[in-house]
mmCIF file of the protein (N, C-alpha, C, O) and its ligand, coordinates in Angstrom:
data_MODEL
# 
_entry.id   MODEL 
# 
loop_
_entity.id 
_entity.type 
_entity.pdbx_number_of_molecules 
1 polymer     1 
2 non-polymer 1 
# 
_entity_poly.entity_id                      1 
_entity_poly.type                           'polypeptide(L)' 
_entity_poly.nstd_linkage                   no 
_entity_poly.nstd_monomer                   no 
_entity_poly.pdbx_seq_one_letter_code       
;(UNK)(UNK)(UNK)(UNK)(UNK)(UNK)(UNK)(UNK)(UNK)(UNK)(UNK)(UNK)(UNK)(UNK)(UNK)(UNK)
(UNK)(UNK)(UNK)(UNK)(UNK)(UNK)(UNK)(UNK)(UNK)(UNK)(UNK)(UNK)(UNK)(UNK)(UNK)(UNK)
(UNK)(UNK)(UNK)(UNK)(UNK)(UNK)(UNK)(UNK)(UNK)(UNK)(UNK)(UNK)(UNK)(UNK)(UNK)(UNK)
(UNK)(UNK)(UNK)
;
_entity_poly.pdbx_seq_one_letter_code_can   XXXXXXXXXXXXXXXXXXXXXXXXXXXXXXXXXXXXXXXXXXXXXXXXXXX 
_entity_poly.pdbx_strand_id                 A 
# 
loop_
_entity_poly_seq.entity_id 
_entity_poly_seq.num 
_entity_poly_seq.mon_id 
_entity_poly_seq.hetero 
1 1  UNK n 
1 2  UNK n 
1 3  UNK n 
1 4  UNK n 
1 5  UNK n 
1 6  UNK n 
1 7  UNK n 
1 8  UNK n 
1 9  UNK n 
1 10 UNK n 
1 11 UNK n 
1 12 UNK n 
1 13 UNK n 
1 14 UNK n 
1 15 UNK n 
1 16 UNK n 
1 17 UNK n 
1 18 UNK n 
1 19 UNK n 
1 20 UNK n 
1 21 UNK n 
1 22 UNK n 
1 23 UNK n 
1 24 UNK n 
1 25 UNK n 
1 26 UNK n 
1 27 UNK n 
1 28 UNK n 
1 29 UNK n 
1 30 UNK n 
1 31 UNK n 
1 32 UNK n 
1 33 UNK n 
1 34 UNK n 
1 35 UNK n 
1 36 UNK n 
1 37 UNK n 
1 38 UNK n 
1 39 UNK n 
1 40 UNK n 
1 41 UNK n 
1 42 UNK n 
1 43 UNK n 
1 44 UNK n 
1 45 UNK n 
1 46 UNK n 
1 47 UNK n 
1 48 UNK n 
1 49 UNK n 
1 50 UNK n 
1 51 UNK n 
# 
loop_
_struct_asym.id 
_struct_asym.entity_id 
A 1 
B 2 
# 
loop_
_chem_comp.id 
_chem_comp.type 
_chem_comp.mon_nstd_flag 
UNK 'L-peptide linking' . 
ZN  non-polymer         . 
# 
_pdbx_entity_nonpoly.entity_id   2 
_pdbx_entity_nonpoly.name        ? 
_pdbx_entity_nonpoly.comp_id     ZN 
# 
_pdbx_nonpoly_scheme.asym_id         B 
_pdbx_nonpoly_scheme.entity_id       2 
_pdbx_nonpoly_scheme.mon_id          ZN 
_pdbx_nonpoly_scheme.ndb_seq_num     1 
_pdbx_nonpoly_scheme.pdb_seq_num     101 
_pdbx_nonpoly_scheme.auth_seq_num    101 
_pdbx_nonpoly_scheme.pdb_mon_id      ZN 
_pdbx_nonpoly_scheme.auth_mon_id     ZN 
_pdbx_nonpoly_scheme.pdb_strand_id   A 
_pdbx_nonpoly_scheme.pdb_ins_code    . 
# 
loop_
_atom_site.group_PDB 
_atom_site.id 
_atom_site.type_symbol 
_atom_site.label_atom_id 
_atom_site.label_alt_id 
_atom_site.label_comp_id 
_atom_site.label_asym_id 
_atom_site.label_entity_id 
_atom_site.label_seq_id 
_atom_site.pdbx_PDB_ins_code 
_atom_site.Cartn_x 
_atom_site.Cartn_y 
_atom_site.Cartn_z 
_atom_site.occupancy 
_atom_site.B_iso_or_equiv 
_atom_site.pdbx_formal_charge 
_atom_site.auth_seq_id 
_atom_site.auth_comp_id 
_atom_site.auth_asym_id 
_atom_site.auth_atom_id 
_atom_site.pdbx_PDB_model_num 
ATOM   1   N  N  . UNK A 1 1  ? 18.716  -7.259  -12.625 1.00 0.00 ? 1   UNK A N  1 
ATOM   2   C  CA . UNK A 1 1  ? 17.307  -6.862  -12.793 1.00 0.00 ? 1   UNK A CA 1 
ATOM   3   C  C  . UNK A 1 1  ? 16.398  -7.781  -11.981 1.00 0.00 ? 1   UNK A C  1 
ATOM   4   O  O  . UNK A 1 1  ? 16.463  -9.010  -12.023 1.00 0.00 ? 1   UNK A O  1 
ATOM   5   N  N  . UNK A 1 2  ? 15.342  -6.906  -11.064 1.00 0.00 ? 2   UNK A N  1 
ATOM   6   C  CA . UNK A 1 2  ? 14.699  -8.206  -10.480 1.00 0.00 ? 2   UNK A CA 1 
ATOM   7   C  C  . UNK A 1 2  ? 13.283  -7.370  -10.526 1.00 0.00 ? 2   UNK A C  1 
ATOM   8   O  O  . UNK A 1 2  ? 13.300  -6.139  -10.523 1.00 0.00 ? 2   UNK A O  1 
ATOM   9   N  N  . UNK A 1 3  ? 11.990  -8.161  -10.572 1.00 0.00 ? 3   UNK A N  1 
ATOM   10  C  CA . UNK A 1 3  ? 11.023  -7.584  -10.770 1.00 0.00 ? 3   UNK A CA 1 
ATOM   11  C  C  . UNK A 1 3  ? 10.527  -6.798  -9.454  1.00 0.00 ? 3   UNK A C  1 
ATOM   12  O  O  . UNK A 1 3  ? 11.033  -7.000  -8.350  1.00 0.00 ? 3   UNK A O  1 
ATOM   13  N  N  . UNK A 1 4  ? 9.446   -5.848  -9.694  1.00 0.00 ? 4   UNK A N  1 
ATOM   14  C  CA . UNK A 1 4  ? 9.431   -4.950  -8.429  1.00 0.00 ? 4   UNK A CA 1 
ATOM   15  C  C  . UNK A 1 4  ? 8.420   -5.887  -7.571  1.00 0.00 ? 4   UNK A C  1 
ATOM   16  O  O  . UNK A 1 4  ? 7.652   -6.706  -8.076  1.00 0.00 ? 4   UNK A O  1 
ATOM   17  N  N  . UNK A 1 5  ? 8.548   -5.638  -6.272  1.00 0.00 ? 5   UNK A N  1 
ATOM   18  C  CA . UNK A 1 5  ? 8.227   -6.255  -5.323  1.00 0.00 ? 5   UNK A CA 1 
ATOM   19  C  C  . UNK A 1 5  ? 6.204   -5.288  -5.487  1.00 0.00 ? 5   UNK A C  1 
ATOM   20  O  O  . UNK A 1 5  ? 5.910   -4.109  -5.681  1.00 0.00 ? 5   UNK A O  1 
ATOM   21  N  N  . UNK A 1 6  ? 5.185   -6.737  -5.252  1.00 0.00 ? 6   UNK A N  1 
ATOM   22  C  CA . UNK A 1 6  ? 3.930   -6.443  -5.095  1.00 0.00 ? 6   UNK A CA 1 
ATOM   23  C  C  . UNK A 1 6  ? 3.463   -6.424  -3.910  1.00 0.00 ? 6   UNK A C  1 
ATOM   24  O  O  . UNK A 1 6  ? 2.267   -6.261  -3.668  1.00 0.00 ? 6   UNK A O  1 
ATOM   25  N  N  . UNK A 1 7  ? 4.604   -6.634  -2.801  1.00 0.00 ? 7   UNK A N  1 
ATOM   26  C  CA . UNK A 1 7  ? 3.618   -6.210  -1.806  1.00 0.00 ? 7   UNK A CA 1 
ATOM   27  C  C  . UNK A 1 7  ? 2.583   -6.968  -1.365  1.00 0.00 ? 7   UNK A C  1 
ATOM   28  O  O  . UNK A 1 7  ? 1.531   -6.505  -0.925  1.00 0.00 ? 7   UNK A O  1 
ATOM   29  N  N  . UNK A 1 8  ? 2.922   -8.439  -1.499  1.00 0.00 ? 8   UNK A N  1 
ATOM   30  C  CA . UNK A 1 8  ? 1.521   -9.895  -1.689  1.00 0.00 ? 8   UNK A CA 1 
ATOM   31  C  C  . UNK A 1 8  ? 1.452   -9.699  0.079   1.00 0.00 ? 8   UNK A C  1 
ATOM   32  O  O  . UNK A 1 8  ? 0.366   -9.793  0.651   1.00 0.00 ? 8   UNK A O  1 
ATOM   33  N  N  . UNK A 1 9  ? 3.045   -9.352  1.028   1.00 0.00 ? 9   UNK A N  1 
ATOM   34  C  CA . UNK A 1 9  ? 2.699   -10.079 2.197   1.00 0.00 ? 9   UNK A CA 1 
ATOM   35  C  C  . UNK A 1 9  ? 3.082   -8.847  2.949   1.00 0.00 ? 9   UNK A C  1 
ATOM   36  O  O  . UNK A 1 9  ? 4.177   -8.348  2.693   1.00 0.00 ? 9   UNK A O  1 
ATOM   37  N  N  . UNK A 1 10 ? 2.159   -8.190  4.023   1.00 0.00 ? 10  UNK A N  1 
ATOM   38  C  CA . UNK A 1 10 ? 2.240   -7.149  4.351   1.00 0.00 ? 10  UNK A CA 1 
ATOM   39  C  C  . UNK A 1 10 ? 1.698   -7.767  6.046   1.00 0.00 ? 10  UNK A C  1 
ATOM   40  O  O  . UNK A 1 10 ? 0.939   -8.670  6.398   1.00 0.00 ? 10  UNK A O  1 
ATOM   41  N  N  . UNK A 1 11 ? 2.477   -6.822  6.736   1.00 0.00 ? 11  UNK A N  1 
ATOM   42  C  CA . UNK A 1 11 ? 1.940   -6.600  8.365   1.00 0.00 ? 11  UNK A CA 1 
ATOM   43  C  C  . UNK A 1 11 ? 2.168   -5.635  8.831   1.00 0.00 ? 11  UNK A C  1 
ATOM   44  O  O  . UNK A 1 11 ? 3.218   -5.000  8.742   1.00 0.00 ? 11  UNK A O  1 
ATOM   45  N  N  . UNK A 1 12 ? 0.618   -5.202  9.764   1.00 0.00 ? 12  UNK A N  1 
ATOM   46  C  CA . UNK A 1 12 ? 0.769   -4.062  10.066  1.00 0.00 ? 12  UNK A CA 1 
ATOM   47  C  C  . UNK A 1 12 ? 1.172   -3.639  11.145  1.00 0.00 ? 12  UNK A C  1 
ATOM   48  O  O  . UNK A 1 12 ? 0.857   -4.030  12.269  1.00 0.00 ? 12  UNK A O  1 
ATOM   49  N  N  . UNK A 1 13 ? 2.091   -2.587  10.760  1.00 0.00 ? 13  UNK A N  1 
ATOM   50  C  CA . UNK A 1 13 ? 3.165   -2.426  12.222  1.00 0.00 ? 13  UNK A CA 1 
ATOM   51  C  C  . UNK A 1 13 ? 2.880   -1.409  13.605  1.00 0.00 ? 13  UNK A C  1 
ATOM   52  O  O  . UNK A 1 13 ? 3.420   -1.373  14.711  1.00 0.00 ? 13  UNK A O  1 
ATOM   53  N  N  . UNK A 1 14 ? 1.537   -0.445  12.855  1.00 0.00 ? 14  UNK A N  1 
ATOM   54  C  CA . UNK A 1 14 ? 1.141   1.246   13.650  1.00 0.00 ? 14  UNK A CA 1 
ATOM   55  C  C  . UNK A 1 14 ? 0.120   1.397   13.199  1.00 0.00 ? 14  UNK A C  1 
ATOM   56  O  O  . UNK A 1 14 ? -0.438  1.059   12.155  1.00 0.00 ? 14  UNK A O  1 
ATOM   57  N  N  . UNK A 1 15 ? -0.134  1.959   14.079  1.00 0.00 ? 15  UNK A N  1 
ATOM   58  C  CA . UNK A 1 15 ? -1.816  2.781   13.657  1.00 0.00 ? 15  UNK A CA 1 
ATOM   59  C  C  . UNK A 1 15 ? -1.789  3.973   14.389  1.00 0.00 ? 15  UNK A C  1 
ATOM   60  O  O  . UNK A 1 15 ? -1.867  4.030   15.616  1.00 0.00 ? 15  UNK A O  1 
ATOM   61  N  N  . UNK A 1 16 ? -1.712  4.641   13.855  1.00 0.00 ? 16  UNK A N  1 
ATOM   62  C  CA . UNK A 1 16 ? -1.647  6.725   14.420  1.00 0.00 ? 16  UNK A CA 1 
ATOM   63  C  C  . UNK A 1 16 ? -2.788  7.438   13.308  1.00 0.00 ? 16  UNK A C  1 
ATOM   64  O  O  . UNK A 1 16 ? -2.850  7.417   12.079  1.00 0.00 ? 16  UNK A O  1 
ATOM   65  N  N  . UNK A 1 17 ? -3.434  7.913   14.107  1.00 0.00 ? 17  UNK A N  1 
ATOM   66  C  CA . UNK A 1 17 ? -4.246  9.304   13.647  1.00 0.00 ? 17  UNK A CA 1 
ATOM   67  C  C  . UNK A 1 17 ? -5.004  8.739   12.656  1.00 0.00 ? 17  UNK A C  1 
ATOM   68  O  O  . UNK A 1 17 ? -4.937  9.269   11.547  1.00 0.00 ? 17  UNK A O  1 
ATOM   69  N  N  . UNK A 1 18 ? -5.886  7.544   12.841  1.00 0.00 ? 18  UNK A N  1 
ATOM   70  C  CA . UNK A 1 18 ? -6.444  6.627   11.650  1.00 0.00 ? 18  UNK A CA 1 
ATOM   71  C  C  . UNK A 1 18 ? -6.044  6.409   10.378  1.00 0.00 ? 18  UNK A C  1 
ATOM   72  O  O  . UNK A 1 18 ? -6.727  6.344   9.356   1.00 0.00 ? 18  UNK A O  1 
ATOM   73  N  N  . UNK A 1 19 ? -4.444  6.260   10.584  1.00 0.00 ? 19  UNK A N  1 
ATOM   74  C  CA . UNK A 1 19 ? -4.070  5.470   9.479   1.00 0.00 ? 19  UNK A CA 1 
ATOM   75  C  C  . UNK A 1 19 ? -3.461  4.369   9.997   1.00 0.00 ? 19  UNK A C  1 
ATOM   76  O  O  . UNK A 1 19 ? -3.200  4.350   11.200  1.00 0.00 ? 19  UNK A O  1 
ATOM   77  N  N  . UNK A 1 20 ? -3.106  3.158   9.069   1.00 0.00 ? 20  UNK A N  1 
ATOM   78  C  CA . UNK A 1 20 ? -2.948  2.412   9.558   1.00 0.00 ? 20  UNK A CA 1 
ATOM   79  C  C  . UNK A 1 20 ? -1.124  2.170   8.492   1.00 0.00 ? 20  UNK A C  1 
ATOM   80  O  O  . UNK A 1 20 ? -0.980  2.286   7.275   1.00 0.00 ? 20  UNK A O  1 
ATOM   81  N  N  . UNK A 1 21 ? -0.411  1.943   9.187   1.00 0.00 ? 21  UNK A N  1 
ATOM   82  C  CA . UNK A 1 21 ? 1.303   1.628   8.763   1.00 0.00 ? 21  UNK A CA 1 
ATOM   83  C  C  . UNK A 1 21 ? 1.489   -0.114  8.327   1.00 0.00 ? 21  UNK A C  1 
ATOM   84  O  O  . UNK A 1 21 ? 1.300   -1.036  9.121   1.00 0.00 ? 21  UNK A O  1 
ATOM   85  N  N  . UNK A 1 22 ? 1.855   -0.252  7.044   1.00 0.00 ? 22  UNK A N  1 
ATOM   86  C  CA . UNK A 1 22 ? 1.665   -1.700  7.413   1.00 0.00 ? 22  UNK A CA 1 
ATOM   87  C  C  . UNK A 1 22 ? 3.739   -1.871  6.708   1.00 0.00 ? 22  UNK A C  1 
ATOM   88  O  O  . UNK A 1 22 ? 4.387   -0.874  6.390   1.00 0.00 ? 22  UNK A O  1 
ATOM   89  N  N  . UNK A 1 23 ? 4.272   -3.226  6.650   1.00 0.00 ? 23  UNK A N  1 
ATOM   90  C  CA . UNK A 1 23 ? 5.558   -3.137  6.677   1.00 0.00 ? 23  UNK A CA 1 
ATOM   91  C  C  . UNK A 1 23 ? 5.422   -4.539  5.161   1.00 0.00 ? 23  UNK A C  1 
ATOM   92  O  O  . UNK A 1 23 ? 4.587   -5.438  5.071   1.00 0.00 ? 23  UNK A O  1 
ATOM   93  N  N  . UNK A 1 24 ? 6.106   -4.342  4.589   1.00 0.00 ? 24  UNK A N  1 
ATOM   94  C  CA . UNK A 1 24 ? 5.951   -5.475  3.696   1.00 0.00 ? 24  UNK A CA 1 
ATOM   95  C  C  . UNK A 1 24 ? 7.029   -6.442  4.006   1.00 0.00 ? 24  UNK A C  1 
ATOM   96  O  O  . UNK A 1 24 ? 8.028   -5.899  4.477   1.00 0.00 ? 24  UNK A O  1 
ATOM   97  N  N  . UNK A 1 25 ? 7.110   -7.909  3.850   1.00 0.00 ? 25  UNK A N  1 
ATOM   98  C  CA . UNK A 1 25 ? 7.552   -8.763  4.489   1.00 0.00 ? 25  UNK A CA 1 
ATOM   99  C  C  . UNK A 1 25 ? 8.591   -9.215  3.378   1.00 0.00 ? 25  UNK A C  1 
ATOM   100 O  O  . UNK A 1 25 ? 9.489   -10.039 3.550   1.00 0.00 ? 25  UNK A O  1 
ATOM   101 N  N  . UNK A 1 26 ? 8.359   -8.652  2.419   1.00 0.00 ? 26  UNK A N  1 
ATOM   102 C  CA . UNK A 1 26 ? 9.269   -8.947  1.168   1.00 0.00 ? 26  UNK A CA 1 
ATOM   103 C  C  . UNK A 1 26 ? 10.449  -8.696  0.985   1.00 0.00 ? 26  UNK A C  1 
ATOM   104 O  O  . UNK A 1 26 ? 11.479  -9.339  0.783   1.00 0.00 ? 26  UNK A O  1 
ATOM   105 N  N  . UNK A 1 27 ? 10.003  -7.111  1.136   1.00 0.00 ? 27  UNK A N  1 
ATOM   106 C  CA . UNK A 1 27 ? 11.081  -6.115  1.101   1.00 0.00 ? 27  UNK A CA 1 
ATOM   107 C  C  . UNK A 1 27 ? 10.978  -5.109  2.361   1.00 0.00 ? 27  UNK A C  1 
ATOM   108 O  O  . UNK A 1 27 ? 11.938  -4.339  2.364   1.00 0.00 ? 27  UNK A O  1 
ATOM   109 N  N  . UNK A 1 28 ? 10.373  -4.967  3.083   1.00 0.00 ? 28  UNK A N  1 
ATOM   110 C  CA . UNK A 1 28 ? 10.765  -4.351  3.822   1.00 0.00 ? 28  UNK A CA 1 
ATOM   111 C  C  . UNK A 1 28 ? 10.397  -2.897  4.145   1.00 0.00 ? 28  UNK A C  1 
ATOM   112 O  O  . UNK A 1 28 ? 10.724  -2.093  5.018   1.00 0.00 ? 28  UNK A O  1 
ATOM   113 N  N  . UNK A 1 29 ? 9.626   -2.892  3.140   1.00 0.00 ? 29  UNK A N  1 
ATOM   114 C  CA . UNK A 1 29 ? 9.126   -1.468  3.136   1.00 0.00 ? 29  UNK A CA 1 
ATOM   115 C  C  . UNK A 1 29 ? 8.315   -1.177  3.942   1.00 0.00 ? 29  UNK A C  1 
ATOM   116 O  O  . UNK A 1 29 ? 7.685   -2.070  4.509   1.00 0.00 ? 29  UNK A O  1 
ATOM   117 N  N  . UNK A 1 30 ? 8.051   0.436   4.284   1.00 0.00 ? 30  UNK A N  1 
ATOM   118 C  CA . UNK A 1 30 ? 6.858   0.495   5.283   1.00 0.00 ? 30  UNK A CA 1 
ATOM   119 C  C  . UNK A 1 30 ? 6.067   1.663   4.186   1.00 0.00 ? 30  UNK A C  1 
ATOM   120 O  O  . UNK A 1 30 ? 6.643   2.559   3.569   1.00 0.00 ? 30  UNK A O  1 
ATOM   121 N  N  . UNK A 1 31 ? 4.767   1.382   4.167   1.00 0.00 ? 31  UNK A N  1 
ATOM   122 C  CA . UNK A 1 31 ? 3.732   2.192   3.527   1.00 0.00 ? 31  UNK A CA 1 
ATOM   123 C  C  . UNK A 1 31 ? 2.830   2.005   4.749   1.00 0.00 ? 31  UNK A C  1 
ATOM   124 O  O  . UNK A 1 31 ? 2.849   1.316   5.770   1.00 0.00 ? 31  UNK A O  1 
ATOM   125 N  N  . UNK A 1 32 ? 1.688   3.316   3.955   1.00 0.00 ? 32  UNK A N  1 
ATOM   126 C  CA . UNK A 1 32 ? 0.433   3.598   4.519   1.00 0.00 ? 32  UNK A CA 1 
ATOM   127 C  C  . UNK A 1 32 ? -0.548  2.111   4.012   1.00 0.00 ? 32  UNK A C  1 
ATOM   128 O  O  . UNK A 1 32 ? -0.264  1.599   2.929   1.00 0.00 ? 32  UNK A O  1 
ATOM   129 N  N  . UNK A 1 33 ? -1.501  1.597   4.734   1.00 0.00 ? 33  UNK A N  1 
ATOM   130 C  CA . UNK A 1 33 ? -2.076  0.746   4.385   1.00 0.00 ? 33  UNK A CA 1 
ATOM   131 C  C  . UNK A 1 33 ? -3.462  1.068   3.167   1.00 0.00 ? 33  UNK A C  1 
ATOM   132 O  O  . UNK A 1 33 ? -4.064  0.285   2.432   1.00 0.00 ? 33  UNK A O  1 
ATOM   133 N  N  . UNK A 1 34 ? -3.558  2.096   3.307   1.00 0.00 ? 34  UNK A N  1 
ATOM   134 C  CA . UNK A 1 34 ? -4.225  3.395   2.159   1.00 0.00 ? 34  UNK A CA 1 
ATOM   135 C  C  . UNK A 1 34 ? -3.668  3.148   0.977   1.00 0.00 ? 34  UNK A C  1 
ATOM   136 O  O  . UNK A 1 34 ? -4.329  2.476   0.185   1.00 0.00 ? 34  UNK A O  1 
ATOM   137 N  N  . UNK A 1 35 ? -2.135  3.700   0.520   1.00 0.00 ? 35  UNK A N  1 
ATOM   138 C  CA . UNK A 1 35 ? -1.577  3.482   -0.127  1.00 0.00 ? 35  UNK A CA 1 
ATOM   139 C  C  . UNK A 1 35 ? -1.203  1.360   -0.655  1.00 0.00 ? 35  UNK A C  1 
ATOM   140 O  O  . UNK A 1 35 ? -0.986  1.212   -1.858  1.00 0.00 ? 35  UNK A O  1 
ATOM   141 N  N  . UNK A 1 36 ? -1.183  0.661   -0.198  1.00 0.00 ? 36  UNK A N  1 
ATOM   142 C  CA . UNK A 1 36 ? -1.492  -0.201  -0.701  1.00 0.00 ? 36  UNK A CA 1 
ATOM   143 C  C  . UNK A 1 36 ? -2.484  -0.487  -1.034  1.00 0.00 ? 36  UNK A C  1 
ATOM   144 O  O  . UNK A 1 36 ? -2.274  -1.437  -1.788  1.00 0.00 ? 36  UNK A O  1 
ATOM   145 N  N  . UNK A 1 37 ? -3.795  -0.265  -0.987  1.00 0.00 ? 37  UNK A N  1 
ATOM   146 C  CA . UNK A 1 37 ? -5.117  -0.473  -0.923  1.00 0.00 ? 37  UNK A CA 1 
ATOM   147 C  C  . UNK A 1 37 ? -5.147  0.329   -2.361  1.00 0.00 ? 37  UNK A C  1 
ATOM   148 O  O  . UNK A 1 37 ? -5.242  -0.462  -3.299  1.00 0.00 ? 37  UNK A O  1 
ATOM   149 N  N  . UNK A 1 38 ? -5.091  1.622   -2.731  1.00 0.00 ? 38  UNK A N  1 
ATOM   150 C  CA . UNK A 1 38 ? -4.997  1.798   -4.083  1.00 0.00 ? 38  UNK A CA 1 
ATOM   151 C  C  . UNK A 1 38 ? -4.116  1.171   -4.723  1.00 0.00 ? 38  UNK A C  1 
ATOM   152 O  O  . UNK A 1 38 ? -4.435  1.338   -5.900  1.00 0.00 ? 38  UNK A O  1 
ATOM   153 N  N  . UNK A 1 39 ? -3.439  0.711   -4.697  1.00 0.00 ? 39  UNK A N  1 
ATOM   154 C  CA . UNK A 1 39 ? -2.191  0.287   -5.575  1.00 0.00 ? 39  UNK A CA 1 
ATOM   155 C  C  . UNK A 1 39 ? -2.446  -1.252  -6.181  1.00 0.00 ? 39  UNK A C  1 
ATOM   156 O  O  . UNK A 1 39 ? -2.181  -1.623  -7.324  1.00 0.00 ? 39  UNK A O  1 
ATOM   157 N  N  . UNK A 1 40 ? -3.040  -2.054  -5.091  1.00 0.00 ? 40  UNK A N  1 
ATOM   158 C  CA . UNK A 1 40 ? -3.635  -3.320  -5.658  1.00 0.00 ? 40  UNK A CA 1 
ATOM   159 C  C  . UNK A 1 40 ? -5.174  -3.275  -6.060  1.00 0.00 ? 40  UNK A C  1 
ATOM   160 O  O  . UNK A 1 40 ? -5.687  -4.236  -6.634  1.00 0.00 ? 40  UNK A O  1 
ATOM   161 N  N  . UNK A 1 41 ? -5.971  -2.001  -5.704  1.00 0.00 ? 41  UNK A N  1 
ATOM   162 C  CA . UNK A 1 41 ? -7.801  -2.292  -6.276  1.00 0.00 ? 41  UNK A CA 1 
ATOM   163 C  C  . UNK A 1 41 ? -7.684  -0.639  -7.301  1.00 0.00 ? 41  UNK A C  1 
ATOM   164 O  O  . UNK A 1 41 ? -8.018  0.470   -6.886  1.00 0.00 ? 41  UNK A O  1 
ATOM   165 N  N  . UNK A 1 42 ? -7.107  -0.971  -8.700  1.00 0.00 ? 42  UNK A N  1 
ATOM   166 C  CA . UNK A 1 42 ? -7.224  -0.294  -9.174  1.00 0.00 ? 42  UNK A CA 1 
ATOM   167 C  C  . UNK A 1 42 ? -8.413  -0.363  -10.539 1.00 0.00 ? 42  UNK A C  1 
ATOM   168 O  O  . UNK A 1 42 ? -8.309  -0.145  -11.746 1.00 0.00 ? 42  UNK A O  1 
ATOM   169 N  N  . UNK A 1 43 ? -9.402  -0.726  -9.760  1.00 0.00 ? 43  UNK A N  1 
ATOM   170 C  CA . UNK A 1 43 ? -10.136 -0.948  -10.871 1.00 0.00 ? 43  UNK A CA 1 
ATOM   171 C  C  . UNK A 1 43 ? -11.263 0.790   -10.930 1.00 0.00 ? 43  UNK A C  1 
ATOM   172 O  O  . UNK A 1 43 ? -11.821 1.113   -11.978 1.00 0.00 ? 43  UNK A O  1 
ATOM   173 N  N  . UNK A 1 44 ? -11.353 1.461   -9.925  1.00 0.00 ? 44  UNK A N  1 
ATOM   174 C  CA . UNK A 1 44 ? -12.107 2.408   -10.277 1.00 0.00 ? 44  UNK A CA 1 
ATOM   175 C  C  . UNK A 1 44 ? -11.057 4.065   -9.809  1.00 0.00 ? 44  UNK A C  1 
ATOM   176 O  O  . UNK A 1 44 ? -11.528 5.196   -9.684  1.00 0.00 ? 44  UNK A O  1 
ATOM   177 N  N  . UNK A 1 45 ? -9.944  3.744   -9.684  1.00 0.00 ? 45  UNK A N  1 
ATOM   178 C  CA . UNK A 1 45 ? -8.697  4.490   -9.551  1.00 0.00 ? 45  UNK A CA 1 
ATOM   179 C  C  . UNK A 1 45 ? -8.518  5.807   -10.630 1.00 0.00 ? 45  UNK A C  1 
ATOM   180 O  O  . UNK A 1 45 ? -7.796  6.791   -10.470 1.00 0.00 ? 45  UNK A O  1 
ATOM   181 N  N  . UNK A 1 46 ? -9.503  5.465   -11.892 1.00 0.00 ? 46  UNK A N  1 
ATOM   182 C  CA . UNK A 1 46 ? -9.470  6.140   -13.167 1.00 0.00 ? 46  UNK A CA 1 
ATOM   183 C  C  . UNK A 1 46 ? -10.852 6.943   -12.932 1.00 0.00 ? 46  UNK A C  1 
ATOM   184 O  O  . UNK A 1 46 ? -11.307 7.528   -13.915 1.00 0.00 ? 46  UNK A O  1 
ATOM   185 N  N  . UNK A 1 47 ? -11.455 7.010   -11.891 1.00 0.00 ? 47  UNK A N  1 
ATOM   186 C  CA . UNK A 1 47 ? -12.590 8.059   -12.069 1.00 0.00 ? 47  UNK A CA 1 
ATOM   187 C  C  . UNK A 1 47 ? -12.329 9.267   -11.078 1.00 0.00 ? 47  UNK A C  1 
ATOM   188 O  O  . UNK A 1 47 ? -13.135 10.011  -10.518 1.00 0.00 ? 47  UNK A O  1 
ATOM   189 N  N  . UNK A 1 48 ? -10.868 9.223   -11.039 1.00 0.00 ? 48  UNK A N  1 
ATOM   190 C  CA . UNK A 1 48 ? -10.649 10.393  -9.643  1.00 0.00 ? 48  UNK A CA 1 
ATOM   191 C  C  . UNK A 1 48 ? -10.436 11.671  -10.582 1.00 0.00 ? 48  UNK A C  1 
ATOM   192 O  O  . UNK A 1 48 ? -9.904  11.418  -11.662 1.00 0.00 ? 48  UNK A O  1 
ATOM   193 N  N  . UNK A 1 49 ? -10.753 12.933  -10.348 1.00 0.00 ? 49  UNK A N  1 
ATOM   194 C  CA . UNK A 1 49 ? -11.148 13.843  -11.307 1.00 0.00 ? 49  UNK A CA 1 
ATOM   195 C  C  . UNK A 1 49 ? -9.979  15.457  -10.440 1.00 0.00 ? 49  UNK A C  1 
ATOM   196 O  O  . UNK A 1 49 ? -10.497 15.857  -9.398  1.00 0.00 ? 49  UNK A O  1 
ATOM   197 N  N  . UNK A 1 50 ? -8.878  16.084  -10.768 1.00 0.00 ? 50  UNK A N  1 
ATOM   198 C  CA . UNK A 1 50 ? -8.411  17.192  -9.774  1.00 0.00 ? 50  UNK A CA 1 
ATOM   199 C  C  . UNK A 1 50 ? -9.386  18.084  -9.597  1.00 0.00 ? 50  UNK A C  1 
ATOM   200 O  O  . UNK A 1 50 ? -10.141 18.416  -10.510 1.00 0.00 ? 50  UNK A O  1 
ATOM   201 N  N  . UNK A 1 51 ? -9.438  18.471  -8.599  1.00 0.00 ? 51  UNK A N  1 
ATOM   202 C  CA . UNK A 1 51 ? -10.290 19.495  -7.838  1.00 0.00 ? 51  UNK A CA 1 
ATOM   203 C  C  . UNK A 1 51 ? -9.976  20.526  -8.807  1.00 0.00 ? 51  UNK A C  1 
ATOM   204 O  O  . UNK A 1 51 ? -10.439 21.659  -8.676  1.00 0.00 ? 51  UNK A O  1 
HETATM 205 ZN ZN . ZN  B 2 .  ? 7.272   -5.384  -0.944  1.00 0.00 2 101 ZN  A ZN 1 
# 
């Protein structure tokens, strides 16, 4: 068991079609830099409403 990786150390690897790709240095992952950006500022994440 190991705790899930937060993603503290990230670099960004691409930028296509105004997003930006970043790679996490931890693990290795590659996300949208979008997608990290919600994932660590979830403080107003709870007022998103479905169309
Ligand atoms: Zn990570």
């Amino acid at each position: 068991m190991q705790p899930p990786c937060s993603h503290q150390r990230t670099e960004l690897i691409a930028r296509r079609d105004g997003v930006d790709y970043v790679e996490c240095l931890d693990c290795r992952q590659i996300f949208e830099a979008e997608d990290l950006e919600s994932a660590t500022a979830e403080k107003s994440a709870e007022e998103e409403e479905p169309a």
